[in-house]
TORKOL-4160 file (C-alpha; in steps of 0.2 Angstrom, whole numbers, padded with zeros to 4 digits, m for minus):
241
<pt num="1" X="m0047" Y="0147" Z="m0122"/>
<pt num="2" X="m0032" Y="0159" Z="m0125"/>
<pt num="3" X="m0034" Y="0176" Z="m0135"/>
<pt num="4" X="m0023" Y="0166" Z="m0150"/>
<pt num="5" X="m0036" Y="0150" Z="m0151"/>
<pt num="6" X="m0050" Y="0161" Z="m0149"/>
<pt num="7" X="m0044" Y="0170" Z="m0163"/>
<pt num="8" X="m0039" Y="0156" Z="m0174"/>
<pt num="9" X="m0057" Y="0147" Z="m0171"/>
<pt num="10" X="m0066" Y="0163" Z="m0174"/>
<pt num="11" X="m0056" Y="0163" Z="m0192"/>
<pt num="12" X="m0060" Y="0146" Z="m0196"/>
<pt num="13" X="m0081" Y="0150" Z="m0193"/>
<pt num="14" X="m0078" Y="0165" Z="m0203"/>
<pt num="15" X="m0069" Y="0157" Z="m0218"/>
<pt num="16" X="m0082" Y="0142" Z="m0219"/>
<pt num="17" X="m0096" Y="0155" Z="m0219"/>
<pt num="18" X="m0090" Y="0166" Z="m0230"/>
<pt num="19" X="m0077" Y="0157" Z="m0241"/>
<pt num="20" X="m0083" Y="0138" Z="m0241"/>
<pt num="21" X="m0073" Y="0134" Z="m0256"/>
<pt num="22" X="m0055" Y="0142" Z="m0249"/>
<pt num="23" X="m0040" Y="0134" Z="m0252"/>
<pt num="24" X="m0031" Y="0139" Z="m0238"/>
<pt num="25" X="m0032" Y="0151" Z="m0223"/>
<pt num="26" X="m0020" Y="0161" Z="m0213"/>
<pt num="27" X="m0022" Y="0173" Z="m0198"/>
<pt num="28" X="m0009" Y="0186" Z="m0196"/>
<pt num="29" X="m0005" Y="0203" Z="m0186"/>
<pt num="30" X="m0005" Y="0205" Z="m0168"/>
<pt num="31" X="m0019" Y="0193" Z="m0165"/>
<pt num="32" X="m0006" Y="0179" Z="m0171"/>
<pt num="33" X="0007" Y="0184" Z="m0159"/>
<pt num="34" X="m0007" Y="0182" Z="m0145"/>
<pt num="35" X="m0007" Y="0200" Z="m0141"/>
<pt num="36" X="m0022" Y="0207" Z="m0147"/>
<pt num="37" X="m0033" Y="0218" Z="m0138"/>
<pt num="38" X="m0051" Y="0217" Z="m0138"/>
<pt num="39" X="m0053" Y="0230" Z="m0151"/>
<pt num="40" X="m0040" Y="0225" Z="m0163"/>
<pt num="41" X="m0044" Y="0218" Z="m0180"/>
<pt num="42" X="m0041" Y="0202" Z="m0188"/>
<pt num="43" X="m0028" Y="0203" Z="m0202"/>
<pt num="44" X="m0031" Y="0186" Z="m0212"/>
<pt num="45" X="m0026" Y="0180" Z="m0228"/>
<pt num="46" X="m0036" Y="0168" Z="m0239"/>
<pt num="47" X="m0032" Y="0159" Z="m0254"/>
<pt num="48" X="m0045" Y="0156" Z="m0265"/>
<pt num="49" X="m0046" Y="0146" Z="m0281"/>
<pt num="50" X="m0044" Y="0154" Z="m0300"/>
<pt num="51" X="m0062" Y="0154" Z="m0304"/>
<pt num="52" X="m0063" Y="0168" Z="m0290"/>
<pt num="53" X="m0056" Y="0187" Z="m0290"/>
<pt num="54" X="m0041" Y="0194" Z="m0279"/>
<pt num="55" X="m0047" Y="0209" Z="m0269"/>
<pt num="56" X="m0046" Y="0217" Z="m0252"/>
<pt num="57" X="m0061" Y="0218" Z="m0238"/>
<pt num="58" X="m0065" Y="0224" Z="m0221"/>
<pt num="59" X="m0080" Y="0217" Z="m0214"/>
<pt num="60" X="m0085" Y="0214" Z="m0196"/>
<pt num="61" X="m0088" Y="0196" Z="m0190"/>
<pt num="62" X="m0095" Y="0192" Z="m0171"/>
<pt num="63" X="m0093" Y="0208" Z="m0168"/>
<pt num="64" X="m0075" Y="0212" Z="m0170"/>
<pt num="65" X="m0069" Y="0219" Z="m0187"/>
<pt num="66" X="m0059" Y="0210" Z="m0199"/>
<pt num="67" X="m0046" Y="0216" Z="m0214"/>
<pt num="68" X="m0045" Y="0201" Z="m0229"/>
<pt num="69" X="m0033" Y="0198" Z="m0238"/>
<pt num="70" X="m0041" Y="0187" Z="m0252"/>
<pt num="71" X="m0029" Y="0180" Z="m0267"/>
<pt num="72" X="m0033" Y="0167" Z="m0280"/>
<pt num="73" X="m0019" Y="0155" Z="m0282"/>
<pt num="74" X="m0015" Y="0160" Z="m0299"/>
<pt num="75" X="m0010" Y="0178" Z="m0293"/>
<pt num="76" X="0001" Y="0175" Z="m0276"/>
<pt num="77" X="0016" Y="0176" Z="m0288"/>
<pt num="78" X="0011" Y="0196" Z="m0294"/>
<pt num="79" X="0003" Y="0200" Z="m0278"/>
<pt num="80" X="0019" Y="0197" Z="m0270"/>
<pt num="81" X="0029" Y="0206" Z="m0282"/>
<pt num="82" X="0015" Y="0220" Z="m0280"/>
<pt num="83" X="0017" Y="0220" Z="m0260"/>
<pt num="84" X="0038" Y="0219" Z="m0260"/>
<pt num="85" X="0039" Y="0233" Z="m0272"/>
<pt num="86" X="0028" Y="0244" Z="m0257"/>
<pt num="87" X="0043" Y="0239" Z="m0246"/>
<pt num="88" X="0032" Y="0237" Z="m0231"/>
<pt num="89" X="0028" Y="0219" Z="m0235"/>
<pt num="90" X="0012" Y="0218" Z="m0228"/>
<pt num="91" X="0003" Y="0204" Z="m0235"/>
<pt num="92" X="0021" Y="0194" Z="m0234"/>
<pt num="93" X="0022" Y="0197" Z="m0216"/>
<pt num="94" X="0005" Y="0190" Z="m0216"/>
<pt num="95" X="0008" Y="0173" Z="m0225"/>
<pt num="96" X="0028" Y="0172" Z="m0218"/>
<pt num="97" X="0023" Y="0174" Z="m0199"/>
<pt num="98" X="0004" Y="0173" Z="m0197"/>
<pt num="99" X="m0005" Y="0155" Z="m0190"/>
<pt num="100" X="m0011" Y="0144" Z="m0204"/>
<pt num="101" X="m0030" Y="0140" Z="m0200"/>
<pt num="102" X="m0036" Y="0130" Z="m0217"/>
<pt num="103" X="m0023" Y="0122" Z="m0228"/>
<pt num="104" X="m0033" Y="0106" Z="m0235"/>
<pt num="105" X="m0022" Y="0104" Z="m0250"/>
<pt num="106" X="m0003" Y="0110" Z="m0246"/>
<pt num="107" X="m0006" Y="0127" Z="m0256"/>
<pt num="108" X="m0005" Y="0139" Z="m0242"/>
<pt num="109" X="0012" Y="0132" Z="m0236"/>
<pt num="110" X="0017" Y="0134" Z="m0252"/>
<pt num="111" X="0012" Y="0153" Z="m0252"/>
<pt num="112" X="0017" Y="0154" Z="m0235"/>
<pt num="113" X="0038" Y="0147" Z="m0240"/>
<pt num="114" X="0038" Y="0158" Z="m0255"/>
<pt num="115" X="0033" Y="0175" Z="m0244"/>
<pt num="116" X="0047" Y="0169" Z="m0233"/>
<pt num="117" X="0060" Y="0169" Z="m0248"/>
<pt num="118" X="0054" Y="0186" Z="m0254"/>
<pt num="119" X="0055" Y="0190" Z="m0237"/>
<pt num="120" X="0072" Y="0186" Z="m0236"/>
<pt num="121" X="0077" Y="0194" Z="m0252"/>
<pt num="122" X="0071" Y="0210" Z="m0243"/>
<pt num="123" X="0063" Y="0226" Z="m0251"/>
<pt num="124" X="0069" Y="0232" Z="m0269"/>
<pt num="125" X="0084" Y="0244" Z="m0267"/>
<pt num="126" X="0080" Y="0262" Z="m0270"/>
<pt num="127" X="0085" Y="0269" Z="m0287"/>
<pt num="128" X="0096" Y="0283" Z="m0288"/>
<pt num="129" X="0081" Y="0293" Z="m0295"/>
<pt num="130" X="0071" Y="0288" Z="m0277"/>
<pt num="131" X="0088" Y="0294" Z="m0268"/>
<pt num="132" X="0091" Y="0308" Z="m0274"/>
<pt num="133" X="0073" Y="0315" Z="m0272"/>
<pt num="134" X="0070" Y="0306" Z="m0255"/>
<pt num="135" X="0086" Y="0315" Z="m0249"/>
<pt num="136" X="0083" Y="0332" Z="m0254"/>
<pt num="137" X="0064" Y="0329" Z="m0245"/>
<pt num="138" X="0072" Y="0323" Z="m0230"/>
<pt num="139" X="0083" Y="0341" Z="m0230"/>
<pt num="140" X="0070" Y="0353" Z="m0233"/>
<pt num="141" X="0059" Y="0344" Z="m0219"/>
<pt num="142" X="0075" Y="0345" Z="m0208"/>
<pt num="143" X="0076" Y="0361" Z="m0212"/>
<pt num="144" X="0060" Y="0367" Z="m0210"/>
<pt num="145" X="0061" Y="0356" Z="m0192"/>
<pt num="146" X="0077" Y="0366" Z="m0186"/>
<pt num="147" X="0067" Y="0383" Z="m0191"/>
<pt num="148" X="0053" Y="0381" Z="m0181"/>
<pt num="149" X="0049" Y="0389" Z="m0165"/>
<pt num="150" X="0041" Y="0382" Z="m0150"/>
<pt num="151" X="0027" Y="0392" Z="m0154"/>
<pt num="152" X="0023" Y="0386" Z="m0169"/>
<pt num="153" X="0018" Y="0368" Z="m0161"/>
<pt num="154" X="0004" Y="0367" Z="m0176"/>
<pt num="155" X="0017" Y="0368" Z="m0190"/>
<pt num="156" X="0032" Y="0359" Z="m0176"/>
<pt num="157" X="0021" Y="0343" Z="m0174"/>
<pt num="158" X="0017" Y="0342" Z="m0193"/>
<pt num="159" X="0035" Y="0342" Z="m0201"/>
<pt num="160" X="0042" Y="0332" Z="m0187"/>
<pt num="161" X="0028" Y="0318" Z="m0191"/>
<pt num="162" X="0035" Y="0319" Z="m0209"/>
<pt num="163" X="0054" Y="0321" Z="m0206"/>
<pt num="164" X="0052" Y="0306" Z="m0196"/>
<pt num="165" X="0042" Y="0294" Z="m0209"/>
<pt num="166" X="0055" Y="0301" Z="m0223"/>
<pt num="167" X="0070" Y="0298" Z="m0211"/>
<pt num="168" X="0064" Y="0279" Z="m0205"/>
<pt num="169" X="0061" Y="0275" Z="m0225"/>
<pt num="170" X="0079" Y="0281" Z="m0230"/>
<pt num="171" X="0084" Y="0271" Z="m0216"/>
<pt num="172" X="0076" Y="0253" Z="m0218"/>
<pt num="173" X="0082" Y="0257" Z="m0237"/>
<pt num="174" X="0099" Y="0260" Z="m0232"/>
<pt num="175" X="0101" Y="0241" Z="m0224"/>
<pt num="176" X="0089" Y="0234" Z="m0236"/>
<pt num="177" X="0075" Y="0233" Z="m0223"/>
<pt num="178" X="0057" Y="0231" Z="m0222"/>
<pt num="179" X="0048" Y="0249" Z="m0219"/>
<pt num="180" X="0032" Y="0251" Z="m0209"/>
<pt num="181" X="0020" Y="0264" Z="m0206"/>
<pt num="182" X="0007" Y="0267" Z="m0190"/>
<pt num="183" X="0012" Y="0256" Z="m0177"/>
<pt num="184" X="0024" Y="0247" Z="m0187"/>
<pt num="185" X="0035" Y="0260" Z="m0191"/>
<pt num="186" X="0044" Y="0262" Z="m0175"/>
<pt num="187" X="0045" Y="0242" Z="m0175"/>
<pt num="188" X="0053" Y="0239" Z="m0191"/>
<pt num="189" X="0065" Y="0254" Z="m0189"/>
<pt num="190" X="0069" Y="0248" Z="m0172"/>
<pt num="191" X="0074" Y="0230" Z="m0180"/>
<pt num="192" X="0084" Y="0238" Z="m0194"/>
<pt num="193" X="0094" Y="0251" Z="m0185"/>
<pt num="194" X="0094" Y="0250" Z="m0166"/>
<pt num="195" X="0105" Y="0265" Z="m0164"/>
<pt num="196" X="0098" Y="0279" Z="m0177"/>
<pt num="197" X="0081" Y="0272" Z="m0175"/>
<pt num="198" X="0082" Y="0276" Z="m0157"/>
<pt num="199" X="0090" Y="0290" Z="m0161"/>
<pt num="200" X="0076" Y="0295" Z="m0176"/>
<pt num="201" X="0061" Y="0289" Z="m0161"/>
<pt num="202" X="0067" Y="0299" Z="m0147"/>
<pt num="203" X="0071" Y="0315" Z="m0156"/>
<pt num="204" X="0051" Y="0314" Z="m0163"/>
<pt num="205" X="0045" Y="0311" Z="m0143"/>
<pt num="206" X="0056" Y="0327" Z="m0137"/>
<pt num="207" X="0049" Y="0337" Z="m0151"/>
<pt num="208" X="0033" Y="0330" Z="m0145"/>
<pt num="209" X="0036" Y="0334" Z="m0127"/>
<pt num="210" X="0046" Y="0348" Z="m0126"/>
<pt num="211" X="0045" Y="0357" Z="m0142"/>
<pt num="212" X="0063" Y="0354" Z="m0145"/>
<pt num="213" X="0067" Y="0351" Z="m0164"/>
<pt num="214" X="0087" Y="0350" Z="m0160"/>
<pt num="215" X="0089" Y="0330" Z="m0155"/>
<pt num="216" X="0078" Y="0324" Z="m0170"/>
<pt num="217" X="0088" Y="0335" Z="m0183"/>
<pt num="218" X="0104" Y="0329" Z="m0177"/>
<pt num="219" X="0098" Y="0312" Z="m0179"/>
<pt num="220" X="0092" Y="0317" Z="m0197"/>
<pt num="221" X="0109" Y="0322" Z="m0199"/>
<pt num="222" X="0115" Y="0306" Z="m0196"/>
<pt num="223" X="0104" Y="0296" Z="m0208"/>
<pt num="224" X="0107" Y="0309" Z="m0222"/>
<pt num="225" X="0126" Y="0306" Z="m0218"/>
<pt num="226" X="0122" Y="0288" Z="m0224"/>
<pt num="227" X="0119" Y="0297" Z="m0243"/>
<pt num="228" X="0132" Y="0311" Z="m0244"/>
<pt num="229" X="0124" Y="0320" Z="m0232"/>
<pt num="230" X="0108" Y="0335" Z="m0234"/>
<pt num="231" X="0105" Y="0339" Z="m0252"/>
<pt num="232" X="0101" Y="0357" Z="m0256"/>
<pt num="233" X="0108" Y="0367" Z="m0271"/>
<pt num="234" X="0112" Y="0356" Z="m0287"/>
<pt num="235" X="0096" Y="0345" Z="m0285"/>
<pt num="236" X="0086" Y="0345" Z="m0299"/>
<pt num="237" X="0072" Y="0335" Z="m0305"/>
<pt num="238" X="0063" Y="0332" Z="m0322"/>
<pt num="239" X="0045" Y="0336" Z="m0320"/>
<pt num="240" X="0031" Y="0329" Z="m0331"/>
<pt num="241" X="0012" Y="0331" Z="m0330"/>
């Protein structure tokens, strides 16, 4: 048995123990795409019915642990709203791309069609509030990046792990693009901007590696480009409590 219908038969025993009433079941993440390691967890979505309540768990099943995703029908419609306005897309990617293990009824390809079409619509566009403030962020982290010295590897490593995240978020935004963080970051970066995002991922690895900020602000430069370029005097911001 391969490491995707192991997977799939281990989900299927895990839903009829757990979630005997389900209404549908899918299995997501890399275990999906049959390349899981042995340690990776399970990312599975379960539809439940309305007399049930929407939440999220991590449990560990035959040994290996498992993140659920668990949504009664009535709520797919606001949890997907919920999950697009994260731009990341999570749970959609989950439903959109994942192996459908339980669907007795036809409800999960229901779900699993309309996270596609939100899918599709891509992420909300920032609003010129979220662009304005992002922008000046990504300047003083580039900033900060250009200032440092490679003896200062503790401070170095730290602002370049946030002018990348920063940069990679105003990047998927500009081609209205699905973000990612952990592992998923470079991916989804990657898919929306091959160039840049190269650029942006490289730039992080020399300042990794060599303790080099000047590729990665150059390629922060780029991206700010995208929004009139780095934002310093003239931003202003109403604060509340």
């Amino acid at each position: 048995m391969n490491s995707q219908n192991s997977a799939t038969a281990q989900v299927s025993r895990l839903v009829a123990e757990r979630f005997p009433g389900a209404l549908g079941a899918v299995l997501g993440g890399s275990a999906a795409q049959g390349r899981a390691a042995t340690t990776s967890d399970l990312d599975i979505a379960v539809l439940l019915p309305d007399s049930d309540v929407s939440r999220r768990e991590v449990i560990r099943h035959e040994g290996r642990p498992a993140e659920l995703f668990l949504t009664t029908l009535a709520d797919v419609p606001e949890f997907f709203a919920w999950d697009r306005g994260r731009r990341r897309g999570t749970v959609l990617f989950v439903y959109a791309e994942g192996l459908s293990v339980l669907d007795p009824h036809g409800h999960l390809a229901r779900a699993c069609a309309r996270a596609r079409a939100v899918l599709a619509d891509g992420p909300p566009p920032l609003t010129p509030g979220e662009r304005e403030r992002d922008r000046y962020a990504l300047t003083c982290f580039m900033d900060d990046l250009a200032d440092t010295t490679p003896d200062q590897r503790y401070e170095q490593l730290s602002v370049a792990d946030l002018t990348l995240g920063k940069a990679a978020h105003l990047l998927t935004a500009h081609h209205n693009a699905w973000a990612g963080i952990g592992k998923w970051l470079p991916r989804r970066l990657l898919s929306a901007d091959p160039a840049r995002g190269k650029a942006l991922l490289d730039g992080h690895r020399t300042v990794a590696e060599h303790a080099d900020p000047a590729p990665l602000t150059a390629a922060v430069a780029e991206v700010l480009d995208l929004y009139g370029g780095p934002l310093r005097e003239g931003y202003a911001q109403r604060w509340r409590p």
